[in-house]
DRENGU-103827 format. One record per residue (C-alpha): x, y, z. Coordinates in nm, 3 decimals. Example, Ala and Ser with C-alpha at 12.3 -4.5 7.8 and 13.67 -1.06 7.14 Angstrom:
DRENGU-103827
1.230, -0.450, 0.780
1.367, -0.106, 0.714
END
This chain:
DRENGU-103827
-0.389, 17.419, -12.900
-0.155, 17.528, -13.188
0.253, 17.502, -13.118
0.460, 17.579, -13.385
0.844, 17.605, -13.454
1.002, 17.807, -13.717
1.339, 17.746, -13.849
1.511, 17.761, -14.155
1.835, 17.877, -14.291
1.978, 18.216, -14.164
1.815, 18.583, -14.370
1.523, 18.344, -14.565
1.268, 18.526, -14.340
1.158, 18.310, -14.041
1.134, 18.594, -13.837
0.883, 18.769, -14.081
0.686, 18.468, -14.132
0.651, 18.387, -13.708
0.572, 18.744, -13.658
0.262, 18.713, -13.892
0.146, 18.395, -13.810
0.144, 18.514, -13.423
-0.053, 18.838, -13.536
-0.286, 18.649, -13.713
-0.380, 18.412, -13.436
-0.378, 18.703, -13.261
-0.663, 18.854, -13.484
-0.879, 18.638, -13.388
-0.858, 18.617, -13.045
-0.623, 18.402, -12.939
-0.376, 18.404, -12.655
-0.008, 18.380, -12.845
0.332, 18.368, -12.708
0.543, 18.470, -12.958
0.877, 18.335, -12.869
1.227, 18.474, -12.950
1.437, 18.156, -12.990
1.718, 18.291, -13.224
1.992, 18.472, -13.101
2.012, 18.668, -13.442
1.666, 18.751, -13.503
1.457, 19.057, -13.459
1.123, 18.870, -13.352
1.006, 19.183, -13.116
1.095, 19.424, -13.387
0.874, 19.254, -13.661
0.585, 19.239, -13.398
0.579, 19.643, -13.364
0.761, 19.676, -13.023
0.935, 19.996, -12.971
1.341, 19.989, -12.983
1.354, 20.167, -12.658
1.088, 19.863, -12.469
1.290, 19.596, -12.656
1.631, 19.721, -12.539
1.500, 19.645, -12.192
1.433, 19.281, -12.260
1.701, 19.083, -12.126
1.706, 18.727, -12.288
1.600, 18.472, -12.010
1.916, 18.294, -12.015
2.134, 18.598, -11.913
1.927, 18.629, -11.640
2.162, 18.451, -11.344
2.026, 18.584, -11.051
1.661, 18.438, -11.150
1.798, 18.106, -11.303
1.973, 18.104, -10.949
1.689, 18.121, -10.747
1.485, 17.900, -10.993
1.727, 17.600, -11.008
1.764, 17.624, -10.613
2.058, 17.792, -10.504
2.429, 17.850, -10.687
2.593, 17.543, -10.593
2.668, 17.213, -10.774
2.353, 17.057, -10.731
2.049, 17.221, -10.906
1.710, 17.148, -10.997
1.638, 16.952, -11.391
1.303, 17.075, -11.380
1.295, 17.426, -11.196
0.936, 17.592, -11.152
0.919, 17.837, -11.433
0.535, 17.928, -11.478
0.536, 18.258, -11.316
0.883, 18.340, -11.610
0.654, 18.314, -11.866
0.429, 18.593, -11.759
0.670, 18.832, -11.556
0.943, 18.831, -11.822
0.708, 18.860, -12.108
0.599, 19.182, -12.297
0.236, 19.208, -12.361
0.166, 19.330, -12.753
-0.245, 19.283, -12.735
-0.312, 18.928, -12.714
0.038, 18.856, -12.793
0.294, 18.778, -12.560
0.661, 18.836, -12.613
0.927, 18.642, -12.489
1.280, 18.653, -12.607
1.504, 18.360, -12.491
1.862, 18.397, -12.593
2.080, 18.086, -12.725
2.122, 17.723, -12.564
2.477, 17.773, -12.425
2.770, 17.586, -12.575
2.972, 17.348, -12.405
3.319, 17.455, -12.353
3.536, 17.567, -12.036
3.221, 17.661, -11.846
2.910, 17.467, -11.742
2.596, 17.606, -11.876
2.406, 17.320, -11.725
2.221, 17.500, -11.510
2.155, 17.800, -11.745
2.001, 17.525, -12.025
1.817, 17.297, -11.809
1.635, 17.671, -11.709
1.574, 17.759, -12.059
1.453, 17.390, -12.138
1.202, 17.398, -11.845
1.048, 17.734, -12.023
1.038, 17.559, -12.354
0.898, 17.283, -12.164
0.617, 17.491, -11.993
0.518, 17.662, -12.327
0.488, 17.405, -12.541
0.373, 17.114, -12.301
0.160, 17.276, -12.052
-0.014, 17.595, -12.173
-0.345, 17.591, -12.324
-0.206, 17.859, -12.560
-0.078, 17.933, -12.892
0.282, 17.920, -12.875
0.533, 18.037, -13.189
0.871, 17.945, -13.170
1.100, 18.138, -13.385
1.396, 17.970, -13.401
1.811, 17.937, -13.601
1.851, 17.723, -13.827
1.883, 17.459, -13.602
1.621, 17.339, -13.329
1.814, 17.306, -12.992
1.569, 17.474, -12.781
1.399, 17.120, -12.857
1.431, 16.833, -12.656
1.303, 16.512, -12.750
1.035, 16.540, -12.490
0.935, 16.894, -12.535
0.901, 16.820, -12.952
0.634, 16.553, -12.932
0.427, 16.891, -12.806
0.526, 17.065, -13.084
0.216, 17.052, -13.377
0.426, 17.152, -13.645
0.724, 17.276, -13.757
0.753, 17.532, -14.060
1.101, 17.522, -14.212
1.139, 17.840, -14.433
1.358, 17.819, -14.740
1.477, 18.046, -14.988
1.486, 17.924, -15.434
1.877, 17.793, -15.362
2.097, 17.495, -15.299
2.216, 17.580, -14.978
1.859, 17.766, -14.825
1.692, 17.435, -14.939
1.977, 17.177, -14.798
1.945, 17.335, -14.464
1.608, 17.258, -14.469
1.642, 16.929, -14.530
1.865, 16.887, -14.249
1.631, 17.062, -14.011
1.356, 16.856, -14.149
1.526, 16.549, -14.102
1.644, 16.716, -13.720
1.278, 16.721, -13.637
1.181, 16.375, -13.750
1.451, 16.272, -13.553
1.277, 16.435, -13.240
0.941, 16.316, -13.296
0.740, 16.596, -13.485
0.475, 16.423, -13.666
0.450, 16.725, -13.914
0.712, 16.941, -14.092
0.627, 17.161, -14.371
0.749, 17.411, -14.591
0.723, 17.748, -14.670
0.906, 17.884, -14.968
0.978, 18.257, -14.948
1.154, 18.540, -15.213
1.034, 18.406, -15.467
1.112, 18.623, -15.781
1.027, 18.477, -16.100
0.893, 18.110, -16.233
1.184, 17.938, -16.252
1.259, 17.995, -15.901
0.919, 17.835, -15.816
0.994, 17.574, -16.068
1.315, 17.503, -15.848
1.137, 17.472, -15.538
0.866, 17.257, -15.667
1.148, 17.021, -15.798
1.283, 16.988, -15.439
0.944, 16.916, -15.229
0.655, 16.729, -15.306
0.320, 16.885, -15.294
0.251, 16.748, -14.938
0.570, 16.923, -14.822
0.475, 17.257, -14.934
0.319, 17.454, -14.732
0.306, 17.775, -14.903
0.548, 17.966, -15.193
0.533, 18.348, -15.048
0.688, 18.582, -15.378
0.914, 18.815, -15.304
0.719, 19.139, -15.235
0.887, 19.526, -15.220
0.662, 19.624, -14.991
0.851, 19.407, -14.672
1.126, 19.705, -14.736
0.971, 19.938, -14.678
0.904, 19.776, -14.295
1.242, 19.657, -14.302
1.314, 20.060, -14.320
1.077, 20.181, -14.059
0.846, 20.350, -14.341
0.586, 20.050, -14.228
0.456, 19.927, -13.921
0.259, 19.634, -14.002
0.438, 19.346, -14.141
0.121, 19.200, -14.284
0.110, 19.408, -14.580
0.114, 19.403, -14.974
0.133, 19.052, -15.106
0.264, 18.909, -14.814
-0.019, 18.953, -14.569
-0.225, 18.796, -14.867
0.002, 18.465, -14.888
0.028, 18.428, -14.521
-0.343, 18.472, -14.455
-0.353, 18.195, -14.695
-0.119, 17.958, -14.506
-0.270, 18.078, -14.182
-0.620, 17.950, -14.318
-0.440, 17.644, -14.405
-0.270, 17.545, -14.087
-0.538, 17.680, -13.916
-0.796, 17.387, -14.089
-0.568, 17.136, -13.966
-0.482, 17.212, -13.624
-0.582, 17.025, -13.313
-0.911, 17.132, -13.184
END
């Protein structure tokens, strides 16, 4: 079983680097839910789904009339810990062995109670990462609150992606620290964009060798998918580092 969460500072490339770690797993012939977690991010895009079959996904926690009948009924009481197994396959879209599921944002708290809404998404967090015998990629914002303390002792590791500056690589402290805090055993690294050797010189400054995961340099090639003029995202350079860091996380993960 291999459960991973991606997060990092907003534009580093998290979404890029989930999308190729679920096709790779994919490859070879795993099950992967490939999990939309970030409000912002363009998970089902990067994974080849069509615009017109992605503007049809509604994010799970818009969907009231199911989180309704889930968390029993639309009064004050509701269910913590709502049935949710049959979400995971109804609301998912099936990419070859990759299942996608987009989730929309924990809601705020504020003039209306999202408890109900929350407590739904948490229980499909929960389901994925606790109870499926599954790969499961989380692609997550910067921060991790689709995590509860519970659900992140599930949670095998947790890739923080960072960009060569101050502010990419103090967010990733934070979200480092954020997952310690939760009980992930291991959080790595993965520096991306890299451009020349000073910028690698940077990020080798700011986290040890055991930190680093992987240093992915910045490759022209992702524009041209960012454009539409490629399909696969594991191209160029890129699919060459991340085959590299798959082979790495894939030595170390639980049997």
């Amino acid at each position: 079983m291999v459960k991973i969460a991606v997060s990092g500072k907003g534009g580093v490339g998290k979404t890029s680097v989930s999308a190729s770690l679920a096709k790779l797993f994919a490859r070879e012939g795993r099950r992967v839910y490939a999990v939309d977690a970030d409000p912002d991010a363009s998970l089902g895009l990067a994974l080849g789904i069509p615009d017109d079959i992605l503007a049809k996904v509604i994010p799970l926690i818009d969907m009231e009339e199911v989180i309704k009948k889930k968390s029993a009924g639309g009064g004050l009481f509701y269910s913590l810990n709502p049935d949710v197994d049959d979400i995971l396959d109804e609301y998912s879209i099936s990419v070859g062995n990759i299942r996608f599921l987009r989730m929309g944002a924990v809601k705020p708290g504020g003039s209306a109670c999202y408890c109900r809404e929350n407590a739904f998404l948490f229980s499909v967090v929960d389901s994925l990462i606790l109870d499926k015998d599954d790969v499961v990629i989380l692609d997550m914002g910067a921060g991790i609150e689709h995590l509860t303390r519970g659900t992140s002792k599930g949670v095998d590791l947790m890739i923080v992606v960072t960009e060569p500056s101050k502010t990419s690589v103090q967010t990733a402290r934070v979200v480092m620290q954020l997952a310690k805090d939760l009980g992930i055993e291991v959080a790595k690294v993965i520096a991306n964009k890299i451009r020349s050797p000073k910028e690698e010189a940077f990020i080798q400054e700011q986290f040890t060798a055991q930190e680093l995961l992987g240093v992915i340099r910045f490759d022209d090639d992702l524009l041209d998918v960012a454009l539409g003029n490629e399909a696969d995202i594991l191209t160029g350079a890129f699919k060459v580092t991340m085959e590299e860091i798959y082979t790495r996380i894939s030595a170390n993960s639980k049997p």
